[in-house]
C-alpha positions as CSV (number, residue, x, y, z in Angstrom):
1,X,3.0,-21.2,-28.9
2,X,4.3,-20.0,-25.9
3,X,6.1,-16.4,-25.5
4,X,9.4,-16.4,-24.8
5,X,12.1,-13.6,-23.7
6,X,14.0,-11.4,-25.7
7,X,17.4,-10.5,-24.4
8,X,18.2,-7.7,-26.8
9,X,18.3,-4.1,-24.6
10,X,17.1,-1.3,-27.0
11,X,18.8,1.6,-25.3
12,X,15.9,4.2,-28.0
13,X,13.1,2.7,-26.4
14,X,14.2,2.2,-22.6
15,X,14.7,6.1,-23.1
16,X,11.2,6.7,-25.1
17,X,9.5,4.0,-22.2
18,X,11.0,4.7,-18.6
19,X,8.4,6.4,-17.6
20,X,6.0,3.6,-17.8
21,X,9.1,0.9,-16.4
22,X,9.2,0.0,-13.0
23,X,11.7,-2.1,-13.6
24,X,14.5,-2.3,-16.3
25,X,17.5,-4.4,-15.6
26,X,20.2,-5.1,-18.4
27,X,22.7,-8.2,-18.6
28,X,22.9,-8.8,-14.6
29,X,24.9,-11.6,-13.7
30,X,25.3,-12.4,-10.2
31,X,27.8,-15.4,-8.2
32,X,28.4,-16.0,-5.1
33,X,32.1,-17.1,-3.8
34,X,33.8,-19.7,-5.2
35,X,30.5,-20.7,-6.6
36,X,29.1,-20.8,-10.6
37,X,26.9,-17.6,-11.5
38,X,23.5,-17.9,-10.5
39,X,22.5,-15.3,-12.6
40,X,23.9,-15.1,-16.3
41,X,23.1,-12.0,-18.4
42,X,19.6,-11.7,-17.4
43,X,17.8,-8.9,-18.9
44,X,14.2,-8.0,-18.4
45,X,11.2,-5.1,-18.1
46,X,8.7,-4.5,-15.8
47,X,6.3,-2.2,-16.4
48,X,4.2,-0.5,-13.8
49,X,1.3,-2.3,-12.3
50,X,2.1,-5.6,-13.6
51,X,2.0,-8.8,-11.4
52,X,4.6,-11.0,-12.6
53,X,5.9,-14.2,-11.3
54,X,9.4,-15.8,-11.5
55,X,8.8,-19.4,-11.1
56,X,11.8,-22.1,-11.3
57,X,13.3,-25.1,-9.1
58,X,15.4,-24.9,-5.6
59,X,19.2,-22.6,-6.2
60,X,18.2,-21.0,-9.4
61,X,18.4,-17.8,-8.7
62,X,15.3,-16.2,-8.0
63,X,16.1,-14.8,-4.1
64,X,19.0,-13.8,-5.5
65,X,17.4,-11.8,-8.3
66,X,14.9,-9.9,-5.7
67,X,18.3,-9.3,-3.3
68,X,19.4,-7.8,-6.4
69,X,16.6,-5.5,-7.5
70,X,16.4,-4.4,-4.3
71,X,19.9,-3.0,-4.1
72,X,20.9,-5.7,-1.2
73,X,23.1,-7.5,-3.3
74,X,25.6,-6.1,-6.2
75,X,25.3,-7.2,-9.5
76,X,29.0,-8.5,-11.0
77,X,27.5,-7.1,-14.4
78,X,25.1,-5.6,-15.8
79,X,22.8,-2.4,-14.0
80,X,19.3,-2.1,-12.8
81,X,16.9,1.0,-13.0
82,X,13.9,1.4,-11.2
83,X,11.4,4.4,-12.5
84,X,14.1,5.5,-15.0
85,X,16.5,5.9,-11.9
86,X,19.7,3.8,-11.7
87,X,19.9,1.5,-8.5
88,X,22.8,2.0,-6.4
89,X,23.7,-1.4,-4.3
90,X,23.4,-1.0,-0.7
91,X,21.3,2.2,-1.7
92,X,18.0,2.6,0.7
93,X,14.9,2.8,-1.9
94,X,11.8,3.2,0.1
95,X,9.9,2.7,-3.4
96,X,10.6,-1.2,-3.2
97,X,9.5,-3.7,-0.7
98,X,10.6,-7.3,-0.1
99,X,8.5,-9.9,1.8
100,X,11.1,-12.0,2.9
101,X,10.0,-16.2,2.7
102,X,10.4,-16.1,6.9
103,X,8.3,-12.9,8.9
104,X,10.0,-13.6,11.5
105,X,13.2,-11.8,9.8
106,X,11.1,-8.6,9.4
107,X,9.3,-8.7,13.1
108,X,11.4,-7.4,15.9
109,X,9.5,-4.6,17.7
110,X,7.4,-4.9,20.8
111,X,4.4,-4.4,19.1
112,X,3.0,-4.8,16.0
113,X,2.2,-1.0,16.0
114,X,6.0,-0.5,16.2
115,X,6.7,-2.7,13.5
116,X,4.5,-0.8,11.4
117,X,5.4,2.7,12.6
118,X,9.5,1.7,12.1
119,X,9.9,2.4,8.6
120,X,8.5,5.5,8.4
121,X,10.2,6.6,11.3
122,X,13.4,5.9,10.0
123,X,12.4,8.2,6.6
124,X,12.2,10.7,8.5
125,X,8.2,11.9,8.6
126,X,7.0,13.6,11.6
127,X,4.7,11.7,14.3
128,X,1.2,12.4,13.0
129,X,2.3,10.8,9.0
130,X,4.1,8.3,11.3
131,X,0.6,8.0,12.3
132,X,-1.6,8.0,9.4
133,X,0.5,5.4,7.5
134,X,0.3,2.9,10.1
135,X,-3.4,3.1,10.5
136,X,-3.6,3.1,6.5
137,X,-1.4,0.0,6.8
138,X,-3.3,-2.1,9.1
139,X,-6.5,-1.2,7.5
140,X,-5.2,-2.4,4.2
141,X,-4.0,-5.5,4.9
142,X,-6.8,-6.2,7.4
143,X,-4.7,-6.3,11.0
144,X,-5.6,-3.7,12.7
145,X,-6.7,-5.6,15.8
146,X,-3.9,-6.7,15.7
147,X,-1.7,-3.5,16.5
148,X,-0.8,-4.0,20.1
149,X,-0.2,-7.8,20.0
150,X,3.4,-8.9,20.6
151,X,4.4,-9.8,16.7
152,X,6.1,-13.1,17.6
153,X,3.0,-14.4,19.8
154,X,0.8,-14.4,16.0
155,X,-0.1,-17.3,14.1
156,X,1.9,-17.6,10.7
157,X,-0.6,-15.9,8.6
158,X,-0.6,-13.0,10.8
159,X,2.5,-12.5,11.0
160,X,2.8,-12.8,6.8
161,X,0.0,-9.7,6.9
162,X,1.6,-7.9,9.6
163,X,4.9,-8.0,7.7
164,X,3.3,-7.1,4.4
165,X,1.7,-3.9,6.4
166,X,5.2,-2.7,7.7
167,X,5.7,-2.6,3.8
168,X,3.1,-1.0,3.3
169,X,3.8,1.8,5.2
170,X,6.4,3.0,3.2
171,X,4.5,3.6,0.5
172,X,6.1,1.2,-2.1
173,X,5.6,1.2,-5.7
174,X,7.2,-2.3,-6.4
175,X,6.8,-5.0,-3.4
176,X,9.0,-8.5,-4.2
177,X,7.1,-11.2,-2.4
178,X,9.6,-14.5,-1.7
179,X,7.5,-17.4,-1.1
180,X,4.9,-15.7,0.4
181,X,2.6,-18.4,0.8
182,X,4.9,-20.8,2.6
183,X,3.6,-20.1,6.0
184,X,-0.2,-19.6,5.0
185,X,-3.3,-21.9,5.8
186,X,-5.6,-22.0,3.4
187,X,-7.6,-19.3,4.4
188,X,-5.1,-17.1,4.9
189,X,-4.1,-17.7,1.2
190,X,-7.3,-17.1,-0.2
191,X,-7.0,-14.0,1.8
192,X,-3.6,-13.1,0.4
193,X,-4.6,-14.0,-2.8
194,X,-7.5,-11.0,-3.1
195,X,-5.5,-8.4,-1.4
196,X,-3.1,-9.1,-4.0
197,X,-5.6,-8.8,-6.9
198,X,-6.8,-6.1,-5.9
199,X,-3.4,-3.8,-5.1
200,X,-2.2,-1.1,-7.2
201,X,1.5,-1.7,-6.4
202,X,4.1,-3.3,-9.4
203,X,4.2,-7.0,-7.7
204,X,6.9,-9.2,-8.6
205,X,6.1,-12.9,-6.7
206,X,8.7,-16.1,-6.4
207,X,6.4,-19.0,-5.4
208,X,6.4,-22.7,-5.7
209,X,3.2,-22.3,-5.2
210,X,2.0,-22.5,-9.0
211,X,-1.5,-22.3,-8.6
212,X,-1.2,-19.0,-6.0
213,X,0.9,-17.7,-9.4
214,X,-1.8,-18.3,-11.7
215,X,-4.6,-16.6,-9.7
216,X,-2.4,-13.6,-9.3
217,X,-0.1,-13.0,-11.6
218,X,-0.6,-11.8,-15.4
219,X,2.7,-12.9,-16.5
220,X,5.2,-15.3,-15.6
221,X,9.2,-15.7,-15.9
222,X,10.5,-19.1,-15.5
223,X,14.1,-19.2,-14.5
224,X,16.8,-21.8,-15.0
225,X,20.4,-22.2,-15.2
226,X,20.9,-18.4,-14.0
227,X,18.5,-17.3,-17.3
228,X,15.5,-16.5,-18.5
229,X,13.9,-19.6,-20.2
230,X,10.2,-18.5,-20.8
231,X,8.6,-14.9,-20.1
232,X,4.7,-14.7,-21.0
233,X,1.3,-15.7,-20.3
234,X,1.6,-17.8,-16.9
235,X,-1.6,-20.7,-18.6
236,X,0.7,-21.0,-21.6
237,X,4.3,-21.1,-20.2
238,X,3.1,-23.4,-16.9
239,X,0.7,-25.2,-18.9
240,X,3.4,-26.6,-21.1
241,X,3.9,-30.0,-19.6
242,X,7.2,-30.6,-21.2
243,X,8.7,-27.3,-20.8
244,X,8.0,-27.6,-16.9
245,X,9.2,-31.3,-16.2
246,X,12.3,-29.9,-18.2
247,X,13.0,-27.7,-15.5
248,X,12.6,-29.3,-12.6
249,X,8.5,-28.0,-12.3
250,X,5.5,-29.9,-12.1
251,X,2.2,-28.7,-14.5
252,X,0.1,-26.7,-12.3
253,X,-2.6,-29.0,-11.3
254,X,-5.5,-27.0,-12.6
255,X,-4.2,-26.8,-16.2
256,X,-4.5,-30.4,-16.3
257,X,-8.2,-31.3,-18.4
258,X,-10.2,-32.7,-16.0
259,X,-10.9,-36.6,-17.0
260,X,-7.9,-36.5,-19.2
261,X,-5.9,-38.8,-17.4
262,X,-3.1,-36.7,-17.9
263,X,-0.1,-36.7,-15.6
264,X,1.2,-33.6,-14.2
């Protein structure tokens, strides 16, 4: 039996827990203009070092919850904490990152050193941490050959890593990745798939890519409607052939027994 979310908010133990919560958002709702609420009274907990993906079908709501827990947006109800700390909209929080779906909305300097260098810059840190974090930032997501190429002249992949490294070099706790597979070959992927393993950061990931979700994340939150349908084991929730096709997903194919003749 699959896990599913609780939308009770025990006020006790978010106090006795912060500490250990990346993330603790309460009854957000979010619509746009003239438009139904994507988001209806979503509640959930992250805790630090998790790897979590939100899975669910074109428009329902998961860009918009990442815009939201990165303080882009403004919730209509409903408040968000990150580390215990309230989240002010529009409020710069170097301690979360988001991966846009196109890198091409994150690239913009000359080079890819400046790309790198820019956040730091702009949080103030003098020219030799300036330094340090960019070299720490290529060398953890594997592109530092690539620090005096022209950003715009790399192949999709690259430009996925080199956007992921100007993350990096702020230093984030929690990194939101949106579809970060979209513009990946397959080797890339695979690439992507063990730096993500192996990173100590809180990752929250939005992917249609369902089998990327399964080799990375430890826990999954299927969205639909604006709410939280399912929140558990990611093999139990995306495994569950009828809860999927219910919400517009397909069964990952490697859940499906080999020989079965199962459709998923």
């Amino acid at each position: 039996m699959m896990d599913t979310v609780s939308t009770d908010f025990d006020p006790v133990a978010q106090i006795q827990g912060e500490q250990l919560s990346a993330i603790a958002a309460r009854d957000l709702s979010f619509g746009y203009p003239d438009q139904p609420d994507v988001l209806c009274q979503i509640s959930l907990t992250i805790q630090a070092g998790d790897r979590v993906g939100i899975i669910g079908h074109n428009g329902c709501g998961k860009t918009t919850l990442f815009m939201l827990l990165c303080g882009v947006l403004t919730p209509a109800a409903g408040d968000i904490q990150l580390f215990g700390e309230p989240l002010k909209p529009g409020q710069f929080r170097p301690e979360v990152g988001l991966l846009f779906q196109d890198p091409d909305d994150q690239l913009f300097s000359a080079s890819v050193r400046d790309d790198l260098a820019f956040g730091p810059q702009n949080m103030g840190f003098d020219p030799a941490e300036v330094t340090a974090r960019v070299t720490q930032a290529a060398d953890m997501a594997g592109i530092a050959h690539l620090l005096e190429r022209l950003p715009h002249h790399l192949s999709g992949g690259e430009k996925q890593m080199v956007a992921i490294a100007g993350l990096l070099a702020m230093t984030p706790q929690i990194m939101l990745y949106d579809e970060p597979t979209a513009s990946l070959d397959l080797r890339t992927r695979r690439r992507l798939i063990r730096f993500l393993q192996a990173s100590s950061e809180t990752v929250l990931i939005s992917s249609h890519d369902l089998e990327f979700v399964l080799e990375v994340c430890d826990r999954v939150i299927l969205i639909d409607e604006g709410r939280i349908i399912a929140d558990g084991c990611p093999r139990q929730i995306m495994g569950d052939q009828a809860l999927m096709e219910k919400h517009g997903l397909e069964k990952p194919h490697s859940l499906i027994p080999h020989g079965s003749g199962e459709r998923g």
